[in-house]
C-alpha positions, 0 to 999 in steps of 0.5 A, a space after each residue: 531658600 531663595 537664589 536671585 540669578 542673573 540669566 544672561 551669564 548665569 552669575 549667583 547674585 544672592 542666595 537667601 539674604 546672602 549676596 554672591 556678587 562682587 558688585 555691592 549695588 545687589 543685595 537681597 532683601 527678606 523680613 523675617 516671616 516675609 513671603 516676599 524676597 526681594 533683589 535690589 539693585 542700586 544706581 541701576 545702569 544699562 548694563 543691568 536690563 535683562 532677564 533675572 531668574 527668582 529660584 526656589 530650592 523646592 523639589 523640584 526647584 521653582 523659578 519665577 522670570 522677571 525682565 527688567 528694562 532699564 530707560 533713560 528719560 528724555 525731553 520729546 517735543 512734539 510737533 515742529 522743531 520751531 515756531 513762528 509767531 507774529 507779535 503780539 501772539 500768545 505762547 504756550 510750552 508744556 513740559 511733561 516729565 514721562 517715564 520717570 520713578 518719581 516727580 522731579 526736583 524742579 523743572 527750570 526753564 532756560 531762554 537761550 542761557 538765561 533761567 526764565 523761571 521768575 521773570 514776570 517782568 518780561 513778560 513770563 509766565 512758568 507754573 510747575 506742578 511737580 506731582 504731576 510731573 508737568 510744567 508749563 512757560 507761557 507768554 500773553 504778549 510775545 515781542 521779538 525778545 521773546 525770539 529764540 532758543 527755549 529749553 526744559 530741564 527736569 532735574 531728573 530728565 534729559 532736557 528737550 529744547 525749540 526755537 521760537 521766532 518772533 517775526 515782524 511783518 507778514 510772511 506768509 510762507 513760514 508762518 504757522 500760526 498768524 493773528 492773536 490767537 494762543 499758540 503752542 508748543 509741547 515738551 514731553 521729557 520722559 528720568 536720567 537713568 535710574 537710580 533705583 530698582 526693586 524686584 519683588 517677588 511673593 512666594 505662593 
């Protein structure tokens, strides 16, 4: 027989194929003539991380400990907060989903409150490659309707944001990156909270 624990008030969650807990997000899981037991836990929350103890009712009995930590996947921009271009200039924003369960539904990118994902006509280039959990916006040729607020927003990921100046005239004390030459910048999201999660455990 196998007991799932949870080692941070000792709560019984299941016992063979049997649930103890109150919380109906646990279940246990054995196929028969399985050696795997396996404690899934259902829209996992904070609340959920910690230690859980897989118990075997040998003589003696046999445990196995198993941490389970729960991250919330969030957009990080490298690099400066904002960017300054001079017309003309070439912009590149990557966005990587990281820390995620699985690729993303979609990526959408926002300029200010407008989804620019389909705007070639202004200039916007977007390609998504969601196996990869990777997107990128680029601009050949940035104006100065190009200048502002830029977001990435994985469905299933906080979304990062940076802001983008497009100037006009030299100024050389808040340009980072002058003449015609590909500039960047890289968005690094890394899953909304979990939603599901597996401990298995193959008995010897």
């Amino acid at each position: 027989m196998v007991s799932w624990i949870r080692r941070k008030d000792y709560h019984l969650l299941t016992v063979g194929v049997l649930t103890y807990s109150s919380d109906d997000r646990f279940q246990a899981i054995h196929l028969q003539h399985s050696e795997d037991w396996t404690l899934q836990i259902k829209f996992v929350q904070q609340r959920d991380a910690g230690l859980y103890e897989c118990q075997v009712s040998s003589h003696p009995p046999t445990s196995i400990f198993i941490q389970l930590n729960v991250v919330e996947a969030r957009a990080d921009i490298q690099g400066p907060s904002e960017k300054y271009l001079k017309p003309g200039s070439g912009l590149r924003l990557q966005c990587t989903v990281l820390q995620s369960t699985e690729p993303p539904a979609y990526v959408f990118w926002y300029h200010n409150n407008r989804m620019i994902n389909y705007d070639v006509d202004r200039g916007i280039n977007v390609t998504t490659e969601l196996s990869e959990k990777s997107s990128t916006l680029t601009i050949t040729n940035a104006a100065t309707r190009h200048s502002g607020n830029y977001s990435c927003v994985p469905s299933n990921a906080q979304p990062a944001s940076t802001y983008v100046h497009i100037l006009n005239g030299e100024n050389p004390a808040a340009m980072q990156h002058g003449g015609r030459g590909l500039s960047w910048l890289q968005c690094s999201p890394s899953s909304w909270l979990l939603i599901a999660f597996s401990l298995t455990v193959m008995l010897c």
